[in-house]
C-alpha positions as a Markdown table, in Angstrom:
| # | Residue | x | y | z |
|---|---|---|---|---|
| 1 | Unk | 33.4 | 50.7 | 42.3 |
| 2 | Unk | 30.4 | 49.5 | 40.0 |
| 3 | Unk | 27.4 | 51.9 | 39.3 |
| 4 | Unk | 25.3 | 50.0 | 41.8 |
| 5 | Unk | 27.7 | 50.7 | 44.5 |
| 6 | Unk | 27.7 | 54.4 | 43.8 |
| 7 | Unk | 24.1 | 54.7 | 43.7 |
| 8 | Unk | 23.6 | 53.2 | 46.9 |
| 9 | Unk | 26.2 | 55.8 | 48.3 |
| 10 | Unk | 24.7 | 58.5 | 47.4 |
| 11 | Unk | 21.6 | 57.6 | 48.3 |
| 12 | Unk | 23.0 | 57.0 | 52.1 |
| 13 | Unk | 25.0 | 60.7 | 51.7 |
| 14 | Unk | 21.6 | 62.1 | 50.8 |
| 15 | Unk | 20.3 | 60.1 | 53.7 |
| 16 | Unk | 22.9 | 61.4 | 56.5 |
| 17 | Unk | 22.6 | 65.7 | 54.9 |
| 18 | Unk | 18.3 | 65.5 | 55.5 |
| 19 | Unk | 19.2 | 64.0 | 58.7 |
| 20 | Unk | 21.5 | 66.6 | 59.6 |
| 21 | Unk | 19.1 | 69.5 | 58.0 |
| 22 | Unk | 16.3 | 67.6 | 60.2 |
| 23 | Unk | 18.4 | 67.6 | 63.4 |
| 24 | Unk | 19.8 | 71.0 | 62.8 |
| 25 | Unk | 16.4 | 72.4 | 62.4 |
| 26 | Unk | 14.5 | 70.9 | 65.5 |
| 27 | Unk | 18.2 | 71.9 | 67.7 |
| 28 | Unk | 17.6 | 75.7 | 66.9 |
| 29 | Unk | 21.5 | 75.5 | 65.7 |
| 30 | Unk | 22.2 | 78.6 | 63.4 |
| 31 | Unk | 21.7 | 77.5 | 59.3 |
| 32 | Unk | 24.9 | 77.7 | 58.3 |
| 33 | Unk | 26.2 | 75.0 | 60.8 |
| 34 | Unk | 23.5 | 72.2 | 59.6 |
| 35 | Unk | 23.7 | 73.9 | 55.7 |
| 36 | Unk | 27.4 | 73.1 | 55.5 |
| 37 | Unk | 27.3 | 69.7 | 57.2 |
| 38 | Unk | 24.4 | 68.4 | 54.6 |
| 39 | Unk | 26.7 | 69.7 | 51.8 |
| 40 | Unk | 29.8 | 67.6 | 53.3 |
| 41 | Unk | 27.5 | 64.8 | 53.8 |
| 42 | Unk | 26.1 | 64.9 | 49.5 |
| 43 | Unk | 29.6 | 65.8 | 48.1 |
| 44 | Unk | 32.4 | 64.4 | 50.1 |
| 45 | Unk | 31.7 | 60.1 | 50.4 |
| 46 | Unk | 31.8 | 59.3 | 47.0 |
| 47 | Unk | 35.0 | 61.0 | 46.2 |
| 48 | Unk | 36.7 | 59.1 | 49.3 |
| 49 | Unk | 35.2 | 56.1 | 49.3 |
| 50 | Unk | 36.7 | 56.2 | 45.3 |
| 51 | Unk | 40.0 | 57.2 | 46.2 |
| 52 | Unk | 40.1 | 54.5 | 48.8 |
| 53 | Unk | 39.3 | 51.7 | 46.4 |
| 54 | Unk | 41.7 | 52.9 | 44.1 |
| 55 | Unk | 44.6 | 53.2 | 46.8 |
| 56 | Unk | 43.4 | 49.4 | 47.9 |
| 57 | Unk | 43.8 | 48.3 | 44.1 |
| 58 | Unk | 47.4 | 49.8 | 44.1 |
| 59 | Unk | 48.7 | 48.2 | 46.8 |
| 60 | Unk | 47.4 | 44.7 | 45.8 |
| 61 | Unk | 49.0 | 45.1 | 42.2 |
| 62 | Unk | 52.4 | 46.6 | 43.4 |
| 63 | Unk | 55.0 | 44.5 | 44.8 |
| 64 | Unk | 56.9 | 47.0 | 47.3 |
| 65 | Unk | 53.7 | 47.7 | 48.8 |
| 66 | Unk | 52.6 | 44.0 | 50.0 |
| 67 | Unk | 53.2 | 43.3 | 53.4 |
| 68 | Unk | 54.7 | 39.8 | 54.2 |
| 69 | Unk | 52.1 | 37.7 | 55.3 |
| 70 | Unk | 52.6 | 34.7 | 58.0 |
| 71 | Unk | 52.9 | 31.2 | 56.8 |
| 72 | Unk | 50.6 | 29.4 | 57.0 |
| 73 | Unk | 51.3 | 26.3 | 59.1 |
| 74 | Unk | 47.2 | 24.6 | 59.3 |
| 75 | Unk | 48.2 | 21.3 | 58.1 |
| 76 | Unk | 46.9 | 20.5 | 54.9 |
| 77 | Unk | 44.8 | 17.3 | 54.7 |
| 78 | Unk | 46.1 | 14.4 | 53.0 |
| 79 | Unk | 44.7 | 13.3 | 49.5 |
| 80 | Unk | 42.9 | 9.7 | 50.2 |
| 81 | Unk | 41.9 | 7.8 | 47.1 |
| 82 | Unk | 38.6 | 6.1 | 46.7 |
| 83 | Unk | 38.3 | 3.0 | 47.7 |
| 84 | Unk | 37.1 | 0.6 | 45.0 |
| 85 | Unk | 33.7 | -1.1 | 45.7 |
| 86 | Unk | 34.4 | -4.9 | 46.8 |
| 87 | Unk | 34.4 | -7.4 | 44.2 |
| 88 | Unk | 31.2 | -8.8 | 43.1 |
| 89 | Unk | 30.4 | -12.7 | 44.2 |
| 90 | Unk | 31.4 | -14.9 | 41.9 |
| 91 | Unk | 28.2 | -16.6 | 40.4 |
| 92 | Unk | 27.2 | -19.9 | 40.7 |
| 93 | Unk | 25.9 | -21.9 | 37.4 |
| 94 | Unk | 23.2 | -25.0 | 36.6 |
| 95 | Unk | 23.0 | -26.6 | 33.2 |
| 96 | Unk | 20.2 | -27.1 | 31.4 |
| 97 | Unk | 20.0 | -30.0 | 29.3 |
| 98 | Unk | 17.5 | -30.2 | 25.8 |
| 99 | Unk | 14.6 | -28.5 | 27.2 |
| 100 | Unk | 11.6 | -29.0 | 24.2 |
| 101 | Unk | 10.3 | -25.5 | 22.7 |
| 102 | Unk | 7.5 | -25.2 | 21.2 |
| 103 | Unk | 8.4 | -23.4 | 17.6 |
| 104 | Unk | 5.2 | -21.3 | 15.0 |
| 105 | Unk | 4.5 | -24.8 | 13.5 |
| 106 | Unk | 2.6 | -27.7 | 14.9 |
| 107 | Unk | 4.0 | -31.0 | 15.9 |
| 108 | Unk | 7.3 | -29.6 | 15.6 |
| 109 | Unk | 10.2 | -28.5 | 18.6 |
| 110 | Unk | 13.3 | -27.3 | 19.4 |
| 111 | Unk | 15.9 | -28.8 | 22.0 |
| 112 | Unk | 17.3 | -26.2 | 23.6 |
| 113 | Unk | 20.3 | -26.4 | 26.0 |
| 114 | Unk | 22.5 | -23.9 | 28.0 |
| 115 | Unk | 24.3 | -23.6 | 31.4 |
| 116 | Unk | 22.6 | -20.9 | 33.2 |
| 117 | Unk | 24.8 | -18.2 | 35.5 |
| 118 | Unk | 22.8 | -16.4 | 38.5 |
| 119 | Unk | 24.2 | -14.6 | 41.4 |
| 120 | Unk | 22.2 | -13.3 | 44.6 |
| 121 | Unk | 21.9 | -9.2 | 45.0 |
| 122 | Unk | 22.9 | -8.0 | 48.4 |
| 123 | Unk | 20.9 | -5.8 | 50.1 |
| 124 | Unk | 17.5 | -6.0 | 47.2 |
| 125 | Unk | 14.4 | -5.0 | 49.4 |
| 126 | Unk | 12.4 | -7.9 | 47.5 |
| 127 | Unk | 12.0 | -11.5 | 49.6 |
| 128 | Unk | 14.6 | -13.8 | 49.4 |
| 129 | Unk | 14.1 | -16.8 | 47.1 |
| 130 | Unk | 14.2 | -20.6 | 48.7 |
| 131 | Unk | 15.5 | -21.5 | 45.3 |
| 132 | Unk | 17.4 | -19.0 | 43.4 |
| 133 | Unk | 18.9 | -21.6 | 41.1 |
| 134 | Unk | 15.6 | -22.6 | 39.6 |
| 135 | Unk | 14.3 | -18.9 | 39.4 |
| 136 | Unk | 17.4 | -18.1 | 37.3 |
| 137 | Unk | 16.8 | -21.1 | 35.2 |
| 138 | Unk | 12.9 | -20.1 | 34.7 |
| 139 | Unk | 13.9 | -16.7 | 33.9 |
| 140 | Unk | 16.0 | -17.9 | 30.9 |
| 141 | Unk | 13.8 | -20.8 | 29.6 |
| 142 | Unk | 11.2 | -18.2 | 30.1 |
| 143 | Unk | 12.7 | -15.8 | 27.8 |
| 144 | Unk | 13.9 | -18.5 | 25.1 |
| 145 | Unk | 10.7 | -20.5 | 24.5 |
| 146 | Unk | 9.2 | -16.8 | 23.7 |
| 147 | Unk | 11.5 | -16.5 | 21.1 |
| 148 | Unk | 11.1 | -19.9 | 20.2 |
| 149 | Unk | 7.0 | -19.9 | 19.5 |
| 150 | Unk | 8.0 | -17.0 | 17.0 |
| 151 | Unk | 10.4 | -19.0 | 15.0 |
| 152 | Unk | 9.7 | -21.6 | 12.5 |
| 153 | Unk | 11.3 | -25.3 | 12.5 |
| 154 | Unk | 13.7 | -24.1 | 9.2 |
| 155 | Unk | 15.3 | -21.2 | 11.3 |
| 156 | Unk | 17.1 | -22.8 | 14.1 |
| 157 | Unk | 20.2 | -21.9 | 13.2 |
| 158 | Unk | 19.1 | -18.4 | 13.3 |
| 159 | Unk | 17.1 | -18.9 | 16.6 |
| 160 | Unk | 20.3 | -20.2 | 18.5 |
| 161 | Unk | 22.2 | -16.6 | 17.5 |
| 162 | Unk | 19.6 | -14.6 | 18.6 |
| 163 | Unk | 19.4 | -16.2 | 21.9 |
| 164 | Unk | 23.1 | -16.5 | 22.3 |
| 165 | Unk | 22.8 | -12.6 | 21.9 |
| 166 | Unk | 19.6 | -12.5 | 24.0 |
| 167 | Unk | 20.3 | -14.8 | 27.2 |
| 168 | Unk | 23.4 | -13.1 | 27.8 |
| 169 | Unk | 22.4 | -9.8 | 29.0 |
| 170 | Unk | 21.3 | -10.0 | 32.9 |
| 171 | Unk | 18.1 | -10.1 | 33.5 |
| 172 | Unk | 16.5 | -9.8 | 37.5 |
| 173 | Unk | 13.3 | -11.5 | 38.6 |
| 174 | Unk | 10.4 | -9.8 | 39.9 |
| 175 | Unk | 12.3 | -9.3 | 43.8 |
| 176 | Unk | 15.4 | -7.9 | 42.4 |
| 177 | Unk | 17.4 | -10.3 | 44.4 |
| 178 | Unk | 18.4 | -12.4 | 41.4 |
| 179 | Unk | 20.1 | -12.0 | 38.8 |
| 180 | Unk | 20.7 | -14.1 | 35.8 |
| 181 | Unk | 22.2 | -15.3 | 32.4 |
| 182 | Unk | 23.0 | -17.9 | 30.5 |
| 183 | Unk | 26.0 | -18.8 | 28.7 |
| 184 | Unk | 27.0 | -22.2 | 26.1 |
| 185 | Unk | 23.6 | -22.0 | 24.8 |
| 186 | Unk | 22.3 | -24.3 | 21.8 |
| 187 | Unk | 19.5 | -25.2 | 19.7 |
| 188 | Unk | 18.6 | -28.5 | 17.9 |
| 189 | Unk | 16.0 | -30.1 | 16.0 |
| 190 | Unk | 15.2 | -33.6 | 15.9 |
| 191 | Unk | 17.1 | -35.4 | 13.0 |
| 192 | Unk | 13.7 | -37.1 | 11.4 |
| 193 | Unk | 12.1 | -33.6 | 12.0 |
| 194 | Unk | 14.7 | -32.1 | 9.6 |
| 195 | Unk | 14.7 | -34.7 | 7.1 |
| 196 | Unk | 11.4 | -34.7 | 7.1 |
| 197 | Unk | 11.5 | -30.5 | 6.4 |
| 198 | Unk | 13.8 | -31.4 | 4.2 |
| 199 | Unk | 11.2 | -34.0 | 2.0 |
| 200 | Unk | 8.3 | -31.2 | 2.2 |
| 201 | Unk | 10.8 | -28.6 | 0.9 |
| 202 | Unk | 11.9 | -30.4 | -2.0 |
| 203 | Unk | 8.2 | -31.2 | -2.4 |
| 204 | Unk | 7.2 | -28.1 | -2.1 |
| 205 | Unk | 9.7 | -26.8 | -5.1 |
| 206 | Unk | 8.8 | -29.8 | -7.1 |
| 207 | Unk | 5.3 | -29.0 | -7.2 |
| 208 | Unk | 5.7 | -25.2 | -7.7 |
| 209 | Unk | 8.3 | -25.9 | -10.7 |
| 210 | Unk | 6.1 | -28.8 | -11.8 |
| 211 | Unk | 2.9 | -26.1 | -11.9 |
| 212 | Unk | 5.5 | -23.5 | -13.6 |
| 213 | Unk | 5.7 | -25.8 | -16.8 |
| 214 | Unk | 2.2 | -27.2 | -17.2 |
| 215 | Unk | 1.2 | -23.1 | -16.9 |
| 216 | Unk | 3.7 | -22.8 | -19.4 |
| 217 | Unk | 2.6 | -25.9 | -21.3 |
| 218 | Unk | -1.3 | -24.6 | -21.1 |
| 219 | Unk | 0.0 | -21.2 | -22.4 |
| 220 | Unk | 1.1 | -23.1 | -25.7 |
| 221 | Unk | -1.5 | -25.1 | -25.9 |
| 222 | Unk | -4.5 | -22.5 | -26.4 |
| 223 | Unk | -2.1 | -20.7 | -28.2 |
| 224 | Unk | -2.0 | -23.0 | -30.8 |
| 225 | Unk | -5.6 | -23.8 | -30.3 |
| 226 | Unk | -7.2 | -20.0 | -30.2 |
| 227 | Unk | -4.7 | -18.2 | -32.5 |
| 228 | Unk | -2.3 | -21.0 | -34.7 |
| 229 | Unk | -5.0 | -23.6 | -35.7 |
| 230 | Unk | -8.0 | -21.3 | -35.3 |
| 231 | Unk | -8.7 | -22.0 | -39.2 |
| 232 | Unk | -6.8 | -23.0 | -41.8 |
| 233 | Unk | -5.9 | -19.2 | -43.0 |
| 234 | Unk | -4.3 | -18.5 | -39.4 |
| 235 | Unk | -3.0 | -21.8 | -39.9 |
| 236 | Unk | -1.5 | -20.7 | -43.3 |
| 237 | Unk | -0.3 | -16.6 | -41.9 |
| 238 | Unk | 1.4 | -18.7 | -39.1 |
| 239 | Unk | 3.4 | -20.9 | -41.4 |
| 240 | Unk | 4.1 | -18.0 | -43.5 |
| 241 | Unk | 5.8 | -16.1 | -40.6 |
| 242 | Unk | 7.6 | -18.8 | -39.3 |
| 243 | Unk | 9.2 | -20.2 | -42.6 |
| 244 | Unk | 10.1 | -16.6 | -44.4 |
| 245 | Unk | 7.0 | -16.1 | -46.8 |
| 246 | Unk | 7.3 | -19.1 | -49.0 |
| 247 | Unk | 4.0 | -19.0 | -50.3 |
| 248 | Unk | 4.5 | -21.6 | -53.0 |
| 249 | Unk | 5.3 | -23.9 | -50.7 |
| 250 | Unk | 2.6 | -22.6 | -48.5 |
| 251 | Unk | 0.0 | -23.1 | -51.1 |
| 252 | Unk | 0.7 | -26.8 | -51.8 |
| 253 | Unk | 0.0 | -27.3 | -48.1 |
| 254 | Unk | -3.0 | -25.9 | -47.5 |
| 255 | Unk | -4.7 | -29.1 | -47.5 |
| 256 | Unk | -2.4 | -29.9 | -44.6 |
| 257 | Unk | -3.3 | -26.7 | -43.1 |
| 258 | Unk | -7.4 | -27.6 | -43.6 |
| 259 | Unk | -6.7 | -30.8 | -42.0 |
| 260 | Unk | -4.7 | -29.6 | -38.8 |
| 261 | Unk | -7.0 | -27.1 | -38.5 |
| 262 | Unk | -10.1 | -29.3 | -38.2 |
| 263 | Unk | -8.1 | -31.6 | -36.1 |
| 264 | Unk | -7.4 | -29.1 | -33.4 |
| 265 | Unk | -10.7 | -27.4 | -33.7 |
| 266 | Unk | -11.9 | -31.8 | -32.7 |
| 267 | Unk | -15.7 | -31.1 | -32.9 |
| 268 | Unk | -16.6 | -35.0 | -32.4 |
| 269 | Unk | -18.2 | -34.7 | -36.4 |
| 270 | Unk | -16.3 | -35.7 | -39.1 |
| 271 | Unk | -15.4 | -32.7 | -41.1 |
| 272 | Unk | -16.8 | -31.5 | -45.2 |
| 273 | Unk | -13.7 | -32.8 | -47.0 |
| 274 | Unk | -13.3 | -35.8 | -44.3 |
| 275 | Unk | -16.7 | -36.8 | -45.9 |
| 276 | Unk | -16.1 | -36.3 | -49.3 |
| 277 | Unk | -13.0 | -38.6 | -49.3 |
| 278 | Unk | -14.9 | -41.1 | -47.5 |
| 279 | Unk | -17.5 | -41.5 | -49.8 |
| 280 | Unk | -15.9 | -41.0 | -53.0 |
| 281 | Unk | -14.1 | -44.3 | -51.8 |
| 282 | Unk | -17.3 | -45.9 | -50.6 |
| 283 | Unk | -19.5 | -45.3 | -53.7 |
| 284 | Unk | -16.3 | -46.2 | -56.0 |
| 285 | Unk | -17.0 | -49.2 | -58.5 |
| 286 | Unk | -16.8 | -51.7 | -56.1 |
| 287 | Unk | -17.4 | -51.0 | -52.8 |
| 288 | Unk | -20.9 | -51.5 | -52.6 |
| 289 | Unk | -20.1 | -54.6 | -50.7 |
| 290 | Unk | -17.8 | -53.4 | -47.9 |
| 291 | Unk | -19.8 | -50.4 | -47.4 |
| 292 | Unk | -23.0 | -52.5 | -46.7 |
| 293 | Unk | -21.1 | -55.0 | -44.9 |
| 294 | Unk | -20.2 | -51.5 | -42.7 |
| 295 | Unk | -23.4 | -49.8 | -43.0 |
| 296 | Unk | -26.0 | -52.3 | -42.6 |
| 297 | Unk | -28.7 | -51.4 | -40.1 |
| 298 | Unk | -30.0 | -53.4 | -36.9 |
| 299 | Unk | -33.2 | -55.9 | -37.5 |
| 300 | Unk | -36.1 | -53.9 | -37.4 |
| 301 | Unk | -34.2 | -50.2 | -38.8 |
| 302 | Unk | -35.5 | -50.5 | -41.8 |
| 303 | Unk | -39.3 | -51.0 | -41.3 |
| 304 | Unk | -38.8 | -48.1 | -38.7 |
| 305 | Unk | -37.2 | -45.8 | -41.3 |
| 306 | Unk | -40.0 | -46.5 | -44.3 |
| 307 | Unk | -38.3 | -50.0 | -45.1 |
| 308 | Unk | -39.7 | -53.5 | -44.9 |
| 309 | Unk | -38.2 | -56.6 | -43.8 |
| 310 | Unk | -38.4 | -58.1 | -47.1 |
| 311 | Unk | -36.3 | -55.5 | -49.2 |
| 312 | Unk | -38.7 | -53.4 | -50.0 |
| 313 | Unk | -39.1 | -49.8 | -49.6 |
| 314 | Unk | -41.6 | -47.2 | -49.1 |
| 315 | Unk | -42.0 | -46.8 | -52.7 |
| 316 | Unk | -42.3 | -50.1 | -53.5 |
| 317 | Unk | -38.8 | -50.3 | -55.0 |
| 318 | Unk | -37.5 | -53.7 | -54.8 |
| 319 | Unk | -34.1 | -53.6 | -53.3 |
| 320 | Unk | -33.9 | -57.2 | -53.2 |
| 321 | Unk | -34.2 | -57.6 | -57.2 |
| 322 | Unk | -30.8 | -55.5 | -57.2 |
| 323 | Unk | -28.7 | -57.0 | -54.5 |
| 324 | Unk | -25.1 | -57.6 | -55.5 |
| 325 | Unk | -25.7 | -54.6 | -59.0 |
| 326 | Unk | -23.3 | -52.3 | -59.6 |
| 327 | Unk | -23.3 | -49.2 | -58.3 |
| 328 | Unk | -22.7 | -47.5 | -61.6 |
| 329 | Unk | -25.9 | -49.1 | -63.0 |
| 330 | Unk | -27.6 | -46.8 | -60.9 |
| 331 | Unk | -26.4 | -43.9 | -62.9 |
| 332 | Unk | -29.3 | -44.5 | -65.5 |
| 333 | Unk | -32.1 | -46.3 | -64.0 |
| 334 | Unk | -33.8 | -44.4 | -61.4 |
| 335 | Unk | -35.4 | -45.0 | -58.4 |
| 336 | Unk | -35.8 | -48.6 | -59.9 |
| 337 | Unk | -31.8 | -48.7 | -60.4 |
| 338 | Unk | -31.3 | -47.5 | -56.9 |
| 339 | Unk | -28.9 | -49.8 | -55.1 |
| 340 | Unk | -29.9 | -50.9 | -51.5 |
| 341 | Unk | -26.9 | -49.8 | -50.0 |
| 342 | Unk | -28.2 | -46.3 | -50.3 |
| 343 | Unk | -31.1 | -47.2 | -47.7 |
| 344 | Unk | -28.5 | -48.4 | -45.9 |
| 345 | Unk | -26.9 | -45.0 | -45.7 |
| 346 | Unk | -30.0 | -43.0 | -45.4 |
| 347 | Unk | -31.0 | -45.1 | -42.1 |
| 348 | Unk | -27.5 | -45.0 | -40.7 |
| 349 | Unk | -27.8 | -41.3 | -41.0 |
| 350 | Unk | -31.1 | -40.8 | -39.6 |
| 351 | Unk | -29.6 | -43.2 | -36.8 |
| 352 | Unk | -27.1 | -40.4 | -36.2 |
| 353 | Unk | -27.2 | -38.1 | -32.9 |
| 354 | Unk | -27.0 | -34.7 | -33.7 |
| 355 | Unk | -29.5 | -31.9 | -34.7 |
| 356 | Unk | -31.7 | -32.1 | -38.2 |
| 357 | Unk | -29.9 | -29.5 | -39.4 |
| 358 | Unk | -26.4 | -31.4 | -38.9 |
| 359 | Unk | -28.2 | -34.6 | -40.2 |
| 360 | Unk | -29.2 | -32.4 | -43.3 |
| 361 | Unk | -25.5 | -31.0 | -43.4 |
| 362 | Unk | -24.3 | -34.8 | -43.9 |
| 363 | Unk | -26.9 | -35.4 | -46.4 |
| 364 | Unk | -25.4 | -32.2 | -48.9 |
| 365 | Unk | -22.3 | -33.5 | -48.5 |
| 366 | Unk | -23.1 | -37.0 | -49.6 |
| 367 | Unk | -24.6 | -35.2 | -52.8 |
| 368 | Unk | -22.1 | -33.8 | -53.2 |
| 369 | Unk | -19.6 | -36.4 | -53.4 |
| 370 | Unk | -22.3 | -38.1 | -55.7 |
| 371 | Unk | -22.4 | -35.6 | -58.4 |
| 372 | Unk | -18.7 | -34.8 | -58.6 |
| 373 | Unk | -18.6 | -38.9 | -59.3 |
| 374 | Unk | -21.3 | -38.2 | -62.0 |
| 375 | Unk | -23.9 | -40.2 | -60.0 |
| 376 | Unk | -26.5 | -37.8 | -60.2 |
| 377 | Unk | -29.6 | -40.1 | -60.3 |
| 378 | Unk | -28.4 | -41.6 | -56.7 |
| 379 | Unk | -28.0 | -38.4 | -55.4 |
| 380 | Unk | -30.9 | -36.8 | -56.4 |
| 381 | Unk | -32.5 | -40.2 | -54.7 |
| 382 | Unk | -30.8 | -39.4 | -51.7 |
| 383 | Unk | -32.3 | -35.8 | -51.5 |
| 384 | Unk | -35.5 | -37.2 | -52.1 |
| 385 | Unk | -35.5 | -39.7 | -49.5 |
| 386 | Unk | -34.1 | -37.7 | -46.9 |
| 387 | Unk | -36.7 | -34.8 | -48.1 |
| 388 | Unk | -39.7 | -37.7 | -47.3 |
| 389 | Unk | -38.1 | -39.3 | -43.9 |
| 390 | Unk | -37.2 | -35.2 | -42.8 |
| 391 | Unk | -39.7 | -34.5 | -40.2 |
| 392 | Unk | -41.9 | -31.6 | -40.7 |
């Protein structure tokens, strides 16, 4: 007997002694007789009913005390297996034969082909179909030419295994009463569609490897311009690197260096020591004749510059009275002594474009050349013409 059981019989043995003290009372019967039967009613049910459960436990554990019981003869029922379900219809199939999908680029589509698989479903509350067949069929295109617009013209190979893995899960239309899928399914591009992918591919790398090397090419190139052949000394550090610090070699090259140097640096004016060996040729004993023959000015020049047409200068030199002298006789007679090839070369300098300041740059140097040939009458001519024709 659990707690809850003997609580509630106590509660009824309380219940049945106040009844008895209640009836006892209001029957006039003498106290003793209701006073004893309230005690019998608190004290003596839980004891019994106890003893009787534990009698009732006994007998049910104790194999002497069972009583035989009669056999049981209801018939049992018998054991019926399931039935299976009946075996779905078999489904009917339509091919479908190099349907054009549009793929992600223009101008450019797959063939796609498969044989389609749909079956009706019994019992769907949607509205028949009049054509099942085709709905099956627009369900699958459907579905492929999604996947299709997503794929480029390079991937077909890769589109035709995705929808191989796609188009063969069953898929219902919007009734429920169809079901399809698609099975045998493949995807082709047009042969002069892949050739041509093929053409713009190798294009493609041709021109990316072809802008790889001129990059590379460009890299070298200022390089050689901004840091190697800056000026002859980075020339000369770079040589030095390179060829493991000879600097006796290094030193009989530097007019190599000077002349790479100003080659790369390409200003479009020839270069101090370009000019020097220039005209230390053309003022050599000699050469008054070539150089005239390559610096004699237009008709006209002259008189512009301070020259008239008859040989004569500003100065009133006669250049005609020396035509054909020697340039070294110049080296002791003056302005008179002056050869006219020199107003030659002042005029095809003032000729020159460039600012007065390069024009005056030219002049130096032609002094220059002069005195180191110990011409220094001519070339103190030449700074005094060029001082008189300089505007102010």
């Amino acid at each position: 007997m659990t707690r809850e059981q003997r609580n509630l019989l106590r509660v009824l043995s309380f219940l049945a002694g106040l009844l008895a003290v209640v009836l006892g009372v209001r029957a006039g019967a003498p106290v003793w007789s209701w006073a004893v039967s309230a005690v019998v009613l608190l004290l003596v049910p839980v004891p019994v009913a106890e003893l009787l459960l534990l009698r009732h436990r006994r007998a049910r554990t104790d194999p002497a005390d069972r009583t035989p019981q009669p056999e049981n003869r209801t018939p049992q029922p018998e054991n019926r297996t399931p039935q299976p379900d009946p075996q779905p219809k078999d489904p009917e199939t339509r091919a479908v034969q190099e349907i054009p999908l549009r793929s992600s680029a223009d101008d450019y589509r797959f063939w796609f082909s498969a044989r389609v698989c749909w079956r009706q479903v019994p019992e769907a509350p949607g509205m028949p179909h009049a054509d099942p067949g085709g709905r099956a069929v627009h369900l699958v295109v459907e579905q492929a030419a999604e996947q299709a617009a997503l794929t480029g013209p390079d991937d077909y190979p890769l589109l035709q295994h995705r929808l191989d893995s796609l188009l063969g899960a069953v898929r219902h239309d919007e009734s429920g009463r169809v079901e399809a899928w698609a099975v045998d399914v493949r995807v082709a591009l047009a042969d002069s569609d892949a050739e041509r992918l093929r053409e713009l591919t190798d294009a493609r790398k041709d021109q990316l490897l072809w802008e790889r090397r001129r990059e590379s090419e460009r890299d070298k190139r200022e390089h050689l311009a901004q840091d190697v052949l800056k000026t002859p000394g980075s020339t000369l550090v770079w040589w030095l690197v390179h060829n493991d610090y000879r600097v006796d070699e290094a030193v009989a090259r530097i007019d190599d260096f000077r002349r790479l140097a100003e080659a790369a640096a390409d200003t479009g004016q020839p270069s101090a020591h370009q000019l020097r060996t220039q005209w230390a040729e053309m003022f050599a004993p000699g050469a008054e004749t070539s150089f005239r023959a390559a610096y004699s000015p237009p008709a006209g020049a002259l008189e512009a510059n301070g020259t008239d047409g008859t040989g004569t200068n500003g100065t009133g030199t006669d250049g005609a009275a020396h035509d054909g002298a020697d340039v070294g006789s110049a080296g002791t007679g003056g302005a008179a002594g002056v050869p006219e090839s020199a107003e030659d070369v002042l005029a095809a300098i003032e000729r020159m474009d460039g600012s007065p300041a390069e024009r005056a740059e030219l002049v130096r140097a032609l002094t220059a050349v002069l005195d180191e040939r110990q011409q220094h009458d001519l070339a103190d001519h030449f700074r005094t013409r060029h001082a008189t024709r300089a505007p102010s």
